[in-house]
N, C-alpha and C positions, 0 to 999 in steps of 0.2 A: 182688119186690125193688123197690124205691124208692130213688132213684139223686137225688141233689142236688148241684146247681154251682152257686156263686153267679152266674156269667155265661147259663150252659144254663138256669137252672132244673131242677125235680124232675119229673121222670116215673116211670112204672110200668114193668116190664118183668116178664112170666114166665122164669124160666130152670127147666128141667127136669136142669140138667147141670155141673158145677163148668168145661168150656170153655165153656158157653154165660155162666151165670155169668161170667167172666171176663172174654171180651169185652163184654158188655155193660157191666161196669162200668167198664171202660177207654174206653168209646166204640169199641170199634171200632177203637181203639188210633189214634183219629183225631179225639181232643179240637179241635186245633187248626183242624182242616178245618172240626169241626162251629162252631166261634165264627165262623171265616171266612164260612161259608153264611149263619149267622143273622143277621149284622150287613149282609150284603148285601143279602138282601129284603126284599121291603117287603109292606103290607098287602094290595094288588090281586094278588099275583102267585099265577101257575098252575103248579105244578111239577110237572114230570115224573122220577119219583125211579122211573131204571131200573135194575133190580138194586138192589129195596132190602132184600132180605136179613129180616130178623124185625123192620124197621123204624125204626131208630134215628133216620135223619136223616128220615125222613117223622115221626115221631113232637115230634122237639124243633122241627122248624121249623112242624109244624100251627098253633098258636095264634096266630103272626107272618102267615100268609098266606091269601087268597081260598078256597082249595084244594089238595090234593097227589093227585095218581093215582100209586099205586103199584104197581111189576110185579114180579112176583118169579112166576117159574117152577116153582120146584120146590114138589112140592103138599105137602111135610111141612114146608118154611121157612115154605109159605104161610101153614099154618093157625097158623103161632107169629105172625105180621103180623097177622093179625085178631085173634088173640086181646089182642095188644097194643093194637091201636087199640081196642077195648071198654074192657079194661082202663082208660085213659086219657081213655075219653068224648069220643073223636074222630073216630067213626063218618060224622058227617057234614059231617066236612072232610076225613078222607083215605079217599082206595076204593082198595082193594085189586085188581088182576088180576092171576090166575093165568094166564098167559102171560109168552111172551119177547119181546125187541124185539131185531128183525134188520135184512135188506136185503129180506124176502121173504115171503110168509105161504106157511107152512110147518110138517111136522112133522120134527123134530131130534133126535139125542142128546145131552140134556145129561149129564157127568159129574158126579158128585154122592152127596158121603158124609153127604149131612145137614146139621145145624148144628152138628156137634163134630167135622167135617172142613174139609179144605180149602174154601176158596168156590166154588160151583159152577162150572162151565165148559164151553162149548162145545170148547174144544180139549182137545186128550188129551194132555196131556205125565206119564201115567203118575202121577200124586198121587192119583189117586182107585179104589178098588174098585169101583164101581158105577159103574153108569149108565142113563135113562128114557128115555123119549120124553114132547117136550112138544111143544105149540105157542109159534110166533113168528108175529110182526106187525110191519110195519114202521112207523113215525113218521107218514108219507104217508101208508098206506091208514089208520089209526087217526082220520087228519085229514078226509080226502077219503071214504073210505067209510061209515066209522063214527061219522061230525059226533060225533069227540073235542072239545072245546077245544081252541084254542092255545093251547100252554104258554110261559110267557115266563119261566121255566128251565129249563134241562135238566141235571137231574143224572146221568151215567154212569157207572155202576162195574159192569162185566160181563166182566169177565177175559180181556180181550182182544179178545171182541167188539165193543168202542167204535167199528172201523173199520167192523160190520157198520150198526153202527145210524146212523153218520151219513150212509153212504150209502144206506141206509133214510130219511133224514129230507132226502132234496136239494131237494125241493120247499120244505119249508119253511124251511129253512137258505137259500137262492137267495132268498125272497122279502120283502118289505115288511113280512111277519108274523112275520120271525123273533125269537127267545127273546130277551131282551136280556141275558140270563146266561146263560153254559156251564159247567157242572163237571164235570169228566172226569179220573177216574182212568185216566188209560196205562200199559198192562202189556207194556214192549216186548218181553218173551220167549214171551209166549202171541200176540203180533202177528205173529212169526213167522210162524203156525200160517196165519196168514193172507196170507201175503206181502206184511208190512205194514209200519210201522215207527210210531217214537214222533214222528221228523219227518214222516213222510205226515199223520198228524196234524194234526201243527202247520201245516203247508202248507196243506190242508183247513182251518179254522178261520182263517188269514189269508186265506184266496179266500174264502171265505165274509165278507169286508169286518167278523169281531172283530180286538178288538185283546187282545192275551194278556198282563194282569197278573199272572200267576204262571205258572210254569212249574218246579217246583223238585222234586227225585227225593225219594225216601222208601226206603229201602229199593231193592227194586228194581223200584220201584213211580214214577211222574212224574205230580203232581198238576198236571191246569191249569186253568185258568180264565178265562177270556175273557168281556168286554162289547163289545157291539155296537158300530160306530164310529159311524150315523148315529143 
């Protein structure tokens, strides 16, 4: 499928499935978000596109930026991400790993019906039939062990887990080096699951000295966004 927006521009995408189809050509039913990200980056930036799903927003923002690492866990979404980035001749601006990003390195249950179900997830609120074992990674050791790059965005959309990864990421969120973009998708009903909230968040993200230009629900879904204040 080849998918064109006069603002996006045209990419590739396989869809194997009339929901995958679907989503894809609706963006992810998140056009709006995807213009929001691209008009905010710029040419040098490193992004960290966690939970990026068969790659939508790693794929429209590759040709705008330095680089994109992307994580996506589940090994059947995975291999529709690479295939995508082939597809689009972007193999070596965006990398794919096949892990999760948490607070911990770690093996987990993720739940997960594939890409013609719900979006995966670490919490169990009963949407999903199945469920794997995967690995997770935190932000910090990816940084400090694994001489990752510094990303100076961090995209999140991990259903709930968003509390796990930025406390997974305190080192660098605490220092000199941090992102100077946040995009976080909040799922205050899977935050639950974590004894968390859509304000712990936002609380987090103001101690962390961003300043939060958007902040507005979708559904039952709260998109935010924050730039660095120094």
């Amino acid at each position: 499928v080849i998918i064109e927006n006069y603002f996006l521009g045209h990419r590739k995408f396989y869809c194997s499935s009339r929901v995958e189809f679907f989503r894809t050509a609706n963006y992810g039913n998140e056009e709006t978000f995807l213009g929001a990200f691209n008009y905010l980056i710029a040419e040098k930036d490193i992004i960290y596109d966690i939970g990026a799903s068969i790659g939508i927003v790693s794929i429209y923002s590759a040709p705008y930026v330095k680089r994109v690492l992307a994580f996506e866990p589940d090994n059947e979404i995975f291999s529709k991400l690479e295939r995508n980035i082939a597809l689009n001749g972007y193999e070596n601006i965006v990398h794919p790993y096949n892990f999760g990003i948490s607070d911990s390195e770690d093996e987990v249950s993720l739940n997960s019906d594939g890409v013609d179900g719900y979006s995966p997830s670490l919490s169990n609120l009963n949407r999903h039939s199945k469920s794997k074992e995967i690995k997770v990674k935190s932000i910090d050791y990816l940084i400090e062990e694994m001489d990752f790059p510094l990303p100076t965005v961090l995209k999140i959309d991990i259903e709930g887990a968003e509390i796990l990864a930025l406390r997974g990421a305190n080192n660098l969120l605490s220092s000199s080096d941090k992102p100077r973009l946040l995009f976080i998708e909040v799922h205050p009903t899977f935050l639950e699951d974590y004894g968390s909230s859509s304000e712990e968040i936002k609380e987090l993200v103001l101690n962390y000295n961003y300043k939060i230009i958007t902040f507005s629900k979708r559904d039952d879904q709260v998109h935010l966004t924050a730039i660095r204040n120094d």
